[in-house]
N, C-alpha and C positions, 0 to 999 in steps of 0.2 A: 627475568624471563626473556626468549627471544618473542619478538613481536614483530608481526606482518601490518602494516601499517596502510591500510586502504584508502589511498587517497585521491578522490575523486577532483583535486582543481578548485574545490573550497574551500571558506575559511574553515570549516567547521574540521573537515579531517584533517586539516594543515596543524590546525592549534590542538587536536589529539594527537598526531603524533609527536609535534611537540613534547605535549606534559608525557607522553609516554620515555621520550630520549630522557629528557629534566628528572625524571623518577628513575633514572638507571638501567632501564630495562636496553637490551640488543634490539635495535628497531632497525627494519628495513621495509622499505616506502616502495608502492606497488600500485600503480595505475591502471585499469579494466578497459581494456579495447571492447568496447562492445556494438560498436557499429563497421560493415567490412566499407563501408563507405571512408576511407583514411583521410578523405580530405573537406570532411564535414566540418561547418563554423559556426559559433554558438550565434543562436542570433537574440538578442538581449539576454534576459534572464532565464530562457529555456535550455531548455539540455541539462547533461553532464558530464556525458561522454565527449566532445567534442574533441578536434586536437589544439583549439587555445586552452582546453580545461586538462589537457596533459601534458604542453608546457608552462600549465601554473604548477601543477603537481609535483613537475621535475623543477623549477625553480624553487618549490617551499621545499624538496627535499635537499637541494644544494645550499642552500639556506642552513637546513638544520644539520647536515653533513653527514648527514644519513647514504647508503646505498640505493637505490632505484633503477625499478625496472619500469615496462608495460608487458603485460600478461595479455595475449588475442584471449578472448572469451565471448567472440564476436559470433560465433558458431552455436554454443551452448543458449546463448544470449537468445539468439535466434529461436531455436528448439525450444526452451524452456517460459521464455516469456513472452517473443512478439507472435509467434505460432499460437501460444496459448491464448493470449488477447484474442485474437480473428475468428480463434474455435468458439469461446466463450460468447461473443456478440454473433458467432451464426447462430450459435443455440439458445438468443433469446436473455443471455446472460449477462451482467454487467462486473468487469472483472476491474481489480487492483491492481496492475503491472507490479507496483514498487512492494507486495506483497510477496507478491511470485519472483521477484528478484532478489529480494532478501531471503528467501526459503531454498531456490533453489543454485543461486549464483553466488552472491555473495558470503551467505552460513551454508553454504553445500560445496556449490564448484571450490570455489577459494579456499575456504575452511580444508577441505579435505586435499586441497595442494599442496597448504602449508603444513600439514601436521605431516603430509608425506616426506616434507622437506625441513620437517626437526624444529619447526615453531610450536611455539605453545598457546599463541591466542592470535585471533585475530584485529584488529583495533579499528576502530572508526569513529567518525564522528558523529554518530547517531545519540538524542538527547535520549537517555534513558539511565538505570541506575541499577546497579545490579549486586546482589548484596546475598552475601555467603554466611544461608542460616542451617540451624540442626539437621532439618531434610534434604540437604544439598542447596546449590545456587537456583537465589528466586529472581525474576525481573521485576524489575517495579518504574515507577513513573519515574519523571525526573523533578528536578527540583521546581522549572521554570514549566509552571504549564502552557504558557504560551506555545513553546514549541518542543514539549514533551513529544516522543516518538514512537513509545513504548507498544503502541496502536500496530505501527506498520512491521513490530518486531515481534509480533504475538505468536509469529508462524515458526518461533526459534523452539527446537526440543531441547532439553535437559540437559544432550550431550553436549550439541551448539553451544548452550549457555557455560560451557565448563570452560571454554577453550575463544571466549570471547572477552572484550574489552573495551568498555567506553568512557571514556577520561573525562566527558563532560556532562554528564549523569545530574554532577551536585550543581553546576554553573548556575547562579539564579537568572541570569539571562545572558541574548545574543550580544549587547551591548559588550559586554563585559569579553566576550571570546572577541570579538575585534578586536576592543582597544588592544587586548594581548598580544591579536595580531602583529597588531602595529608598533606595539613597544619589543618585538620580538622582529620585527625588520619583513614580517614579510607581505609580498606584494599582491595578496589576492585580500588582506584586509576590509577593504569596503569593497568587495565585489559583490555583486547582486546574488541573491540567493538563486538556484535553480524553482524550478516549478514546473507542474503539468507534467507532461508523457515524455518522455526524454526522445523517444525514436519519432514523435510527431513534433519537431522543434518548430511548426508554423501553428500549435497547436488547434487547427482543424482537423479532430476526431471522423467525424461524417465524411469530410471527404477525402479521408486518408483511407478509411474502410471501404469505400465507395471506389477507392482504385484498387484495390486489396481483392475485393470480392464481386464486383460489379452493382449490379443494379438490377431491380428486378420490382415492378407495380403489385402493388396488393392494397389490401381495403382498412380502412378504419373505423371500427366498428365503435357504435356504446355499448353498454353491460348489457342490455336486453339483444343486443347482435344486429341493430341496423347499423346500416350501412352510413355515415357519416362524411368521409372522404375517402381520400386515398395517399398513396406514398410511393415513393421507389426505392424500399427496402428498410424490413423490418429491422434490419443492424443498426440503421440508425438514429434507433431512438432506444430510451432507457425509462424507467419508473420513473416516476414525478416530472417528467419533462413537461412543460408547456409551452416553450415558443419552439414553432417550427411545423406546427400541426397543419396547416392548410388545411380546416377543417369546411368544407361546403353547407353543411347544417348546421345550425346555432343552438344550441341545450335549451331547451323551452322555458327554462328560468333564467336563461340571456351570461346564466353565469361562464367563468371560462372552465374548461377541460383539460386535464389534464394525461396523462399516458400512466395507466392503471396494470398494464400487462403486455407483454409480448409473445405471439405464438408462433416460434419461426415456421414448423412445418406448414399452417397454412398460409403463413406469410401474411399475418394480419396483425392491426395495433389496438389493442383495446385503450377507449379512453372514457373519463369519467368523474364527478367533481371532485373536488379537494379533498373531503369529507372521506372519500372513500380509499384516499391512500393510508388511512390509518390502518397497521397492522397489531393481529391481538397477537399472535404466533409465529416463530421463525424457526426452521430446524433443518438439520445438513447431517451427511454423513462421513466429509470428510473434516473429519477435527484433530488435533492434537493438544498437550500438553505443554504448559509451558514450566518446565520444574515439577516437583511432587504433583501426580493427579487427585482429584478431589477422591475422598476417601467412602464418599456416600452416591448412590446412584442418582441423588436428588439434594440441590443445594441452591443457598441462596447467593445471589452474587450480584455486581453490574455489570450492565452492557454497552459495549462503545459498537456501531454499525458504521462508523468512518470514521475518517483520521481527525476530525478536528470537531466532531459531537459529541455534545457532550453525555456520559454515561449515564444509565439509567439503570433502577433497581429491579431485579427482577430473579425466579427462578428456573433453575436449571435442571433436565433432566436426562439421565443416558439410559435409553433401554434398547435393547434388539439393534445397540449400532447407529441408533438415530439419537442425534442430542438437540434437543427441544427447549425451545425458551420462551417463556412467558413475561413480559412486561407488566411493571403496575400498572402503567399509563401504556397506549399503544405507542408503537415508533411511527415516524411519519414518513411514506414511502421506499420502504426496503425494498429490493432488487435484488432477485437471486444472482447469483454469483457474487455477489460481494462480502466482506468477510465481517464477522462476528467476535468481536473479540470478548472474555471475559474478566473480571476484575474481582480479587478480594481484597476489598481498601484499594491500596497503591499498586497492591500485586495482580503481576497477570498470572492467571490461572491458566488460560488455555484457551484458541481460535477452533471457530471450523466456519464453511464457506456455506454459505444460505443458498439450498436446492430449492426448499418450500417456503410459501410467506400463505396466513392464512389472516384473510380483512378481515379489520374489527364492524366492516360493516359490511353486509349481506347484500349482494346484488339483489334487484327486483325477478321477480317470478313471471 
């Protein structure tokens, strides 16, 4: 196959392209400009864009004697994910970036470059396993749950999955892609993993949004609606938060509070005890499929609500456009915009992004 080899500066997509060259496939190695900022510096373990993390990429690809470019996607990047973050936190919502980058940049922009330009798959080094049964290609988890990925690749359709590739699926762990690294010569071997928001490399969120959007006082209210404290700006804060509250009245049981709801338009924080971030219900309208769709309007399934929670049983429902999920047990504070992924067994069934969350516990009257 010929293979576009996406590689971000890590180890993980350096030792995919790799085993992809070692398996005989036509690989050519392709580094994502996605910051217009050219002379950005990683500063420890954040980022991935950076330009030390695209003269790693061009070193493991001289390394492996592969061809290499950098593709600008600094633009799209812009439009599609850091626009979409800033939209999502005015409107009260807590969004994924690395969701929205996978959906829309990496399996869309890219994807649809390379098939323009005569490749057949894409390749990266995302942990995940992908495995070609009767009903077409399913994704499934990887081997090494530690750092299974399969979570943040839930937003991939059918067709994505046909024209994808991930070499390190079966690895039972990170350990083991190193050493490879390293007995394979190249230099990004023990380099620190990425983490956090990649465009907020100081990662302060709040005040990254807070230059983005400015600043603007409102109240903080408890669930019966008094008045508690105050803030300057409902952006920034998210469901289950609780440090940061400045809260002026104390819960009359001394207990702490937490951030129960956000309501951008009147630019108020609802907060409230612990107890009360439990959710019985969560349902969105924007969902997809990951492989074959489920074949009944109503199924059983599990649910992962972030990338490293762990999954819970629960049923699923589609009706009128709306997919509803019920918990056996509730989830402990979900956040609309953030995404929902489903599971049967290993396999991902299919995402959609949480509009509604409905508490397993009833405000007072």
């Amino acid at each position: 196959m010929r293979i576009l080899a996406a590689m971000s500066g890590g180890v993980d997509s350096a030792v995919a392209a790799a085993r992809a060259v070692e398996a005989g496939h036509d690989v050519v190695g392709v580094h994502l400009a996605l910051s217009r900022a050219g002379g950005t510096l990683r500063t420890g373990s954040r980022g991935c864009c950076t330009i030390e993390d695209a003269m790693d990429a061009r070193r493991a690809a001289d390394r492996l004697g592969i061809p290499f470019y950098v593709w600008d996607f600094s633009e799209r990047f812009r439009d599609d994910v850091i626009d979409d973050f800033i939209a999502e936190y005015q409107a009260g919502r807590t969004p994924n970036p690395c969701m929205r980058c996978n959906e829309k940049i990496k399996f869309a922009a890219l994807l649809e470059r390379a098939i323009e330009l005569g490749f057949d798959a894409v390749c990266t080094g995302h942990y995940a396993t992908l495995v070609d049964g009767p009903e077409g290609r399913e994704l499934h988890r990887a081997s090494d749950n530690a750092k299974d990925q399969s979570y943040v690749l839930g937003v991939l359709t059918a067709e994505q999955l046909a024209h994808t590739y991930f070499p390190l699926g079966a690895t039972p762990s990170k350990a083991l892609v190193r050493a490879e690294a390293e007995a394979r010569g190249l230099t990004v071997a023990h380099k620190p993993d990425s983490h956090d928001i990649c465009f907020i490399p100081d990662g302060d969120t709040r005040g990254w949004l807070a230059d983005k959007v400015g600043t603007a006082t409102g109240d903080v209210v408890d669930r019966s609606g008094a008045v508690v404290g105050s803030h300057e700006g409902a952006h920034a804060f998210t469901v289950g938060q609780r440090r940061g509250l400045s809260l002026g009245v104390p819960a009359p049981d001394g207990k702490p509070r937490f951030v129960l709801e956000i309501r951008p338009v009147s630019n108020t924080v609802v907060v409230g005890p612990k107890e009360a971030l439990a959710t019985a219900e969560i349902a969105g309208e924007r969902y997809t499929w990951s492989g074959r769709a489920p074949q009944a309007p109503e199924f059983a399934c599990h649910v992962q609500i972030r990338a490293h929670a762990d999954p819970v049983p629960a049923r699923a429902r589609l009706a009128d456009g709306l997919l509803t999920v019920r918990p056996e047990a509730p989830f402990d504070g979900v956040a609309p915009g953030q995404t929902a992924v489903l599971y049967d067994g290993t396999r991902v069934v299919g995402q959609f992004t949480i509009d509604r969350t409905v508490s397993a516990v009833p405000a007072p009257v």
